[in-house]
C-alpha positions in Angstrom: -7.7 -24.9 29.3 -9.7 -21.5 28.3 -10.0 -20.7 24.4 -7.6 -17.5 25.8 -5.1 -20.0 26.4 -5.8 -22.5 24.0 -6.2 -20.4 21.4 -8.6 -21.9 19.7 -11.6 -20.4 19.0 -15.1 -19.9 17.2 -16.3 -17.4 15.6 -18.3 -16.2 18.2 -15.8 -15.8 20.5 -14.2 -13.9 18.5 -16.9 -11.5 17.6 -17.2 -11.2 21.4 -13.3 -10.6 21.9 -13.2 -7.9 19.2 -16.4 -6.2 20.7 -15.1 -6.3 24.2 -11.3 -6.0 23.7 -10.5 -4.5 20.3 -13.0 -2.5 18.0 -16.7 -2.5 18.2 -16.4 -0.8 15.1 -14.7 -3.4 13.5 -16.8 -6.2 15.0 -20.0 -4.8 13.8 -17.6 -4.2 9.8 -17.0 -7.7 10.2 -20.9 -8.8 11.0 -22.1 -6.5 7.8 -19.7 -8.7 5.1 -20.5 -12.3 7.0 -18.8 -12.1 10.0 -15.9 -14.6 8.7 -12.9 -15.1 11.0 -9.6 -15.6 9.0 -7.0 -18.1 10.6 -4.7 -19.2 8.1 -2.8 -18.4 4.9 -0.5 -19.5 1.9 0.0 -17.9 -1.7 -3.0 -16.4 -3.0 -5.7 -17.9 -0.4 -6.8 -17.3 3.2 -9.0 -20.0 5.6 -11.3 -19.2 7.6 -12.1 -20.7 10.8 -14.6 -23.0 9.3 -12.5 -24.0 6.3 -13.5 -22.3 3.8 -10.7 -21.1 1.3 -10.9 -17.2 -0.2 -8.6 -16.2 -2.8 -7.1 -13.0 -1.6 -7.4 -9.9 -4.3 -7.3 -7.4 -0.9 -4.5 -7.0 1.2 -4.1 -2.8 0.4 -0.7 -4.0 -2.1 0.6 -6.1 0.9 1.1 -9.4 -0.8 2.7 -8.8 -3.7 4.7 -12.3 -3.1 1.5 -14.0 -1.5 1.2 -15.3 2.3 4.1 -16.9 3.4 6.2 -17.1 0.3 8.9 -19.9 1.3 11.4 -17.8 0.6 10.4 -15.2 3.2 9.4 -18.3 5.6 12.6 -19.3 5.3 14.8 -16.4 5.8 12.7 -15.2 8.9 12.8 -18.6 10.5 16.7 -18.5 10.1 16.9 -15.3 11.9 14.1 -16.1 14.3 16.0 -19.2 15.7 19.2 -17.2 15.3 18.9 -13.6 16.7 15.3 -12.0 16.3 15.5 -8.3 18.3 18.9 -6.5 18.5 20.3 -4.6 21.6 20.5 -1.7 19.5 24.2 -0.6 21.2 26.5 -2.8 18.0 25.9 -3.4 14.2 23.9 -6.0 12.8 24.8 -8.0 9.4 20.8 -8.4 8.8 20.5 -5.1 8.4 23.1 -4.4 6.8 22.2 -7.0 3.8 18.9 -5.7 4.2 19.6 -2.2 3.3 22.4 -3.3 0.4 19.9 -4.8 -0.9 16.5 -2.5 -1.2 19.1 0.0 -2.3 20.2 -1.9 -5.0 16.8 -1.9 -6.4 15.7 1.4 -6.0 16.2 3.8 -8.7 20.2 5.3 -9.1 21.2 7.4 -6.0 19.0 6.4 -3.9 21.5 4.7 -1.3 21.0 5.5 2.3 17.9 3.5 4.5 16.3 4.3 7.4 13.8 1.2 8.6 10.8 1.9 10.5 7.5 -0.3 11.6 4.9 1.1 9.0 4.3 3.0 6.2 3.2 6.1 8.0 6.3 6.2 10.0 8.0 6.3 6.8 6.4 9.0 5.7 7.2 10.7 9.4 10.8 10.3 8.7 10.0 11.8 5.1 8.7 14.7 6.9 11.7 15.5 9.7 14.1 15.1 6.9 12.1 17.9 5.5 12.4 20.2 8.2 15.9 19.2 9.3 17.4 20.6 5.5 14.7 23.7 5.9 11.9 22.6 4.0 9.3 23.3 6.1 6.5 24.2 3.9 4.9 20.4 2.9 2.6 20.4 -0.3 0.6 17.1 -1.3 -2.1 16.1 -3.2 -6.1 16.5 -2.7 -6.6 12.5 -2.7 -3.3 11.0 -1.3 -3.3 8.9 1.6 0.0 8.9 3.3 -0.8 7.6 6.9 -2.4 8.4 9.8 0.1 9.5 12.4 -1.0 13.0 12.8 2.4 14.0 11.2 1.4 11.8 8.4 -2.2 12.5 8.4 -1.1 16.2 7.7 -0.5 15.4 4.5 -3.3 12.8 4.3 -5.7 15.4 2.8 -9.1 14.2 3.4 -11.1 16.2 6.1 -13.0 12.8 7.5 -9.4 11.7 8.9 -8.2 15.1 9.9 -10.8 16.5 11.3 -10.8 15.2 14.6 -7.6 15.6 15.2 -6.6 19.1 14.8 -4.7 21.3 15.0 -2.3 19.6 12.9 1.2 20.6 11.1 1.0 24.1 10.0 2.4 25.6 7.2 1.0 22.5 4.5 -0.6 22.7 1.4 -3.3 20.8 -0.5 -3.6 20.8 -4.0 -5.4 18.6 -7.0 -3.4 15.5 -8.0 -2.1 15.7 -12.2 -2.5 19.3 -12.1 1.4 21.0 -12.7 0.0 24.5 -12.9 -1.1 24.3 -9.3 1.9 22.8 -8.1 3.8 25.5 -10.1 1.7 28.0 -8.0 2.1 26.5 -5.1 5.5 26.6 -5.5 5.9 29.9 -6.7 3.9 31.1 -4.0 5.9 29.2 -0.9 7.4 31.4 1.7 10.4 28.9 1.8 12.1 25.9 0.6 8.9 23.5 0.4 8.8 19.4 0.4 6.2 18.1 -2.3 4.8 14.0 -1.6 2.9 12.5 -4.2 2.1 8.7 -5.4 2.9 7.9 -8.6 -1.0 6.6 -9.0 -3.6 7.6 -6.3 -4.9 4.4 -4.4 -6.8 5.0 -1.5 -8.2 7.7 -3.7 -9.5 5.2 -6.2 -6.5 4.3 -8.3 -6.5 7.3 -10.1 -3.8 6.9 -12.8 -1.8 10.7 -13.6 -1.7 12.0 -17.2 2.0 10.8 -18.9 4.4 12.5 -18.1 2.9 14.2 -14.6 5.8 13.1 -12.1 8.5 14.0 -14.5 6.9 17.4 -14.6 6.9 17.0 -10.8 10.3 16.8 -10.7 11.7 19.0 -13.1 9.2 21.7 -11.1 11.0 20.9 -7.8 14.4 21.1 -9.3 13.7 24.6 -10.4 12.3 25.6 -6.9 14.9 23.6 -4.6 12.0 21.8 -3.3 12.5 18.1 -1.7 10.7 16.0 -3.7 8.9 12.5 -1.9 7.6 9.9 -3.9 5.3 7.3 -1.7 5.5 4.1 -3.1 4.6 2.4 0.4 1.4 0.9 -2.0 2.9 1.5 -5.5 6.2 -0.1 -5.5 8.3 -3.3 -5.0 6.3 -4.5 -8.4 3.0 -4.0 -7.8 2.5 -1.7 -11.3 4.6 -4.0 -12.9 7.9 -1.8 -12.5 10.4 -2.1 -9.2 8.6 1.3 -8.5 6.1 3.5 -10.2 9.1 6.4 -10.7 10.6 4.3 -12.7 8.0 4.2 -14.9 8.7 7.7 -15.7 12.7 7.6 -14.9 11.9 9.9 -12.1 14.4 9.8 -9.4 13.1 11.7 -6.3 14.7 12.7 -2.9 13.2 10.5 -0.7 11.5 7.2 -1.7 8.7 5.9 0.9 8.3 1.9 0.3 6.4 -1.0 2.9 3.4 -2.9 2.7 5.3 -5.8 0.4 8.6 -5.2 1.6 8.0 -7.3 4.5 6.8 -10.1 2.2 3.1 -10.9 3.5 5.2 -11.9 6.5 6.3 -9.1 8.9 5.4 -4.9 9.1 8.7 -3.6 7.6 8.7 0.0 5.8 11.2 2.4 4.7 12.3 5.7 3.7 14.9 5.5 0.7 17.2 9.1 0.3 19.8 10.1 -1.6 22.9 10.8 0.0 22.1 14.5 -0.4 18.9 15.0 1.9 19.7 12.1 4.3 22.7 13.9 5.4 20.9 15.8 8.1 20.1 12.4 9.9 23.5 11.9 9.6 24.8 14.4 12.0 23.5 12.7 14.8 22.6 9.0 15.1 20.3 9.3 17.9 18.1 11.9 16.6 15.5 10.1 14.9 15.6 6.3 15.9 13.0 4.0 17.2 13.2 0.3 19.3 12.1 -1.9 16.7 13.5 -0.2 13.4 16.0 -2.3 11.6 15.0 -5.4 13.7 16.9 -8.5 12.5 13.8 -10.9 12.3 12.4 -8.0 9.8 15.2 -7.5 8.3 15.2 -10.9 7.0 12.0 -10.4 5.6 13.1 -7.4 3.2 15.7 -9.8 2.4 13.6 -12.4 1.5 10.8 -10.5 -0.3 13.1 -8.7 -2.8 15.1 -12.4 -3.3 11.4 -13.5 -4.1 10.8 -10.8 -6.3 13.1 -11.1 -7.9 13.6 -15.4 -8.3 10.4 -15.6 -9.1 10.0 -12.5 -11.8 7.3 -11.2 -9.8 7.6 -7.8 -11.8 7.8 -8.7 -15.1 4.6 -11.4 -13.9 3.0 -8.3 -12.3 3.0 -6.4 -15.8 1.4 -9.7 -18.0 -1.2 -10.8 -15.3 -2.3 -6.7 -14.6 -3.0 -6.3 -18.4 -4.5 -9.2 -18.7 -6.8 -8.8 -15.5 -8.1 -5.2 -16.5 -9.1 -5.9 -19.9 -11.0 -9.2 -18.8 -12.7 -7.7 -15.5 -13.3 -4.4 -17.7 -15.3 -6.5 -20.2 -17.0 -8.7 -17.6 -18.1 -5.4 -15.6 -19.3 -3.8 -18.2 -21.5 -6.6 -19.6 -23.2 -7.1 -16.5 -23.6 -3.8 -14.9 -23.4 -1.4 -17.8 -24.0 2.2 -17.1 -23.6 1.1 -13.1 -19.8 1.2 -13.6 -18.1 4.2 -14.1 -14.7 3.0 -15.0 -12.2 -0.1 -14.5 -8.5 1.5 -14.7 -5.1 0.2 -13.5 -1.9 -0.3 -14.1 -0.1 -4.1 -13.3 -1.8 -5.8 -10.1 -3.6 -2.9 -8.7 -6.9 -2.5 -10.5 -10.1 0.0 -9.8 -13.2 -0.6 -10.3 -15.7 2.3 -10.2 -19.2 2.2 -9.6 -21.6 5.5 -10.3 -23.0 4.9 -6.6 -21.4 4.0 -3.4 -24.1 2.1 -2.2 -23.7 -0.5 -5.0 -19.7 -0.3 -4.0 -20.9 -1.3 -0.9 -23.0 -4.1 -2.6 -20.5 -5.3 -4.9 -17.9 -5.9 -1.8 -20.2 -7.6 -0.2 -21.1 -10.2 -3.3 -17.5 -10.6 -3.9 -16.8 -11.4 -0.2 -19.9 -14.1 -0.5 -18.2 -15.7 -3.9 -14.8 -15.9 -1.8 -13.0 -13.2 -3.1 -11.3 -10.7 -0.8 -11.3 -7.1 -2.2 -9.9 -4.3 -0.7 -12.1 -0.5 -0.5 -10.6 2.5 -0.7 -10.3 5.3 1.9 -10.7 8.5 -0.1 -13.0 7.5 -2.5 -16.1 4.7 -1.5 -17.6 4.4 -5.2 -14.1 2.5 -5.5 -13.1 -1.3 -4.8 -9.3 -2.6 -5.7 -7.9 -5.6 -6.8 -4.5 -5.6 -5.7 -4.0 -9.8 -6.4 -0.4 -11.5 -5.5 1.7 -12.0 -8.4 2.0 -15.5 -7.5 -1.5 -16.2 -8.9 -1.4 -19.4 -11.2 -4.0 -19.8 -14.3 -6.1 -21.9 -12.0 -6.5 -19.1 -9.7 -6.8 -16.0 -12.6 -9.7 -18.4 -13.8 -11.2 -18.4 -10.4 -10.8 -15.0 -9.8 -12.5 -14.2 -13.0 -15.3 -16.4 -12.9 -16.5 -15.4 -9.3 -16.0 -11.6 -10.0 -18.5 -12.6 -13.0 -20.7 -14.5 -10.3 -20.8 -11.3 -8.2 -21.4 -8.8 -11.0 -23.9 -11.0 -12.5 -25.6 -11.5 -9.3 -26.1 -7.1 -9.1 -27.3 -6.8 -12.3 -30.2 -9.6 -11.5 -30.6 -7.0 -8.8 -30.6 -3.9 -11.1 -32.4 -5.0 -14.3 -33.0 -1.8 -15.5 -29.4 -1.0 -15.9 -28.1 -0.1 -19.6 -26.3 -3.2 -20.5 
């Protein structure tokens, strides 16, 4: 049989497949870090086709739970074996559980679920709820990263993305993240009801943490303005600043939540948008105005299910909270001491962790060591002088201690390049 139909492969093939079928872009990506080809994965570490183990510290916030946390296995087995895809014409108990239960941890009021594929379709259905109630006029933040569907990269406000594509939604606003007198006048300056989206911290922009206090302001600012306030927590929440969400961290309750990446538990795409009762009442008045094939489907819906029972089981938030303190003071100290005036900042909050470099060539330099010591970071979209560590809660002290002593490797191994640098 051919390696097509086999499916097994080398990484060659591979290589060729991605160049000739997929991305050349990707391919050649892939060639610059080592050209690895991932084929496996469990908890905290991913195989590659020639066996070698990484320990995965990437994933964008996906694997909050780790690859193929039993209890996620098991529930999505169980409904794969059972009923996978629904007709979409009757109701569905998986779905229903599913939505019972993501409601029943997100913050109070926040009771009504609409299921989609990705993140940036959440943030879609954020937006047509918007328009639907009148709020036409979307305001975000210089720095956010909210998808790139082009209603979602609208609001994604970095010119690189956007570019391209335009013309794109009118009538939206940019403004700079942690700064309430400009939402104020953006606000105050609106022509009509507006919709303001914002993270709770900033991670494709470089994990940039808000001053205290920032989305309360937020919200009391859309209160006074009758503006629809959106929180995306597609990277933020399900535990991965070690709260259930990064509003709660503030006791912010918005309008619409935007959650995904770990909801599916490291095992299927699932997102969501999360309302109140309130602004998901214009969806209400008819059921086939905003719907999609695949949203709500049962073998995903088990995966919600299992990811928040695994989350929860397993204290994954509370674990998030000890392991992310513990993580940014020891990489802060071990970046520090080997790169000195190279690095710009460490910052964080729980399992999503910065690290900031004065030059995005040695960003560049550092992923590339990391990815050579078997450690898989993740870079960030709006800001290169910035890798993340966003590491699965699961991690045992074994794999802390591995994690820090091949981040010291790859720091080390800079500084033996830069000996100049003020250590």
């Amino acid at each position: 049989m051919t390696e097509e139909a086999t499916g097994v492969t080398d990484t060659t093939w591979v290589a060729r497949a991605y160049r000739d079928n997929l991305s050349s872009g990707r391919a050649r990506i892939a060639e610059l870090i080592g050209g690895q080809v991932e084929v496996e994965s469990r908890g905290a570490w991913v195989t590659m086709i020639d066996g070698e183990k990484y320990l995965n510290a990437g994933g964008y916030g996906v694997f909050i739970t780790g690859a193929r946390h039993p209890v996620v296995v098991g529930e999505v087995q169980r409904q794969l074996h059972r009923h996978p895809v629904g007709t979409r014409m009757f109701l569905e108990p998986t779905a229903a559980r599913a939505a019972r239960m993501l409601a029943g941890v997100a913050p109070e009021g926040l009771e009504r679920v609409h299921f989609c594929g990705s993140g940036a379709e959440a943030t879609e259905t954020a937006i047509k709820i918007a328009r639907l109630s009148g709020h036409r006029h979307l305001i975000s933040m210089h720095g956010g990263y909210h998808g790139k569907t082009l209603g979602a990269l609208s609001v994604t406000a970095k010119s690189l993305f956007q570019d391209p594509f335009r013309p794109l939604l009118p009538d939206v606003t940019h403004i700079p993240y942690n700064d309430v007198p400009a939402l104020h006048a953006a606000l105050e300056r609106s022509a009509g009801p507006a919709c303001v989206i914002v993270e709770p911290i900033q991670g494709e922009a470089g994990v940039v943490l808000p001053a205290p206090g920032y989305l309360h302001s937020v919200r009391t600012l859309c209160s006074e303005f009758g503006a629809l306030l959106v929180i995306d927590e597609i990277q933020t929440g399900l535990g991965r600043l070690g709260a259930w969400w990064g509003s709660d961290l503030e006791g912010v309750r918005p309008d619409i939540l935007l959650s995904g990446k770990a909801l599916g538990g490291g095992v299927l795409p699932v997102a969501a948008a999360i309302a109140t009762e309130k602004a998901y009442a214009v969806l209400d008045r008819d059921p086939f105005l905003h719907t999609s094939t695949f949203s709500a489907a049962p073998v995903a819906m088990a995966a919600v299910c299992g990811a928040i029972t695994a989350i929860e089981q397993d204290g994954l938030v509370e674990r998030s909270a000890r392991l992310g303190a513990e993580l940014l003071t020891a990489i802060t100290d071990i970046a520090i001491g080997a790169l000195g005036v190279q690095i710009r900042q460490v910052r964080g909050r729980g399992l999503l962790i910065g690290i900031e470099l004065v030059d995005p060539a040695l960003a560049g330099e550092l992923l590339i060591e990391l990815v050579r010591q078997r450690i898989i970071p993740s870079h960030s979209l709006n800001c290169e002088r910035v890798l993340r560590l966003t590491p699965p809660a699961t991690l045992d002290r074994n794999e802390v201690c591995f994690l820090l002593e091949r981040f010291a490797r790859a720091v080390t191994a800079l500084a033996d390049r830069y000996p100049h640098s003020e250590r």
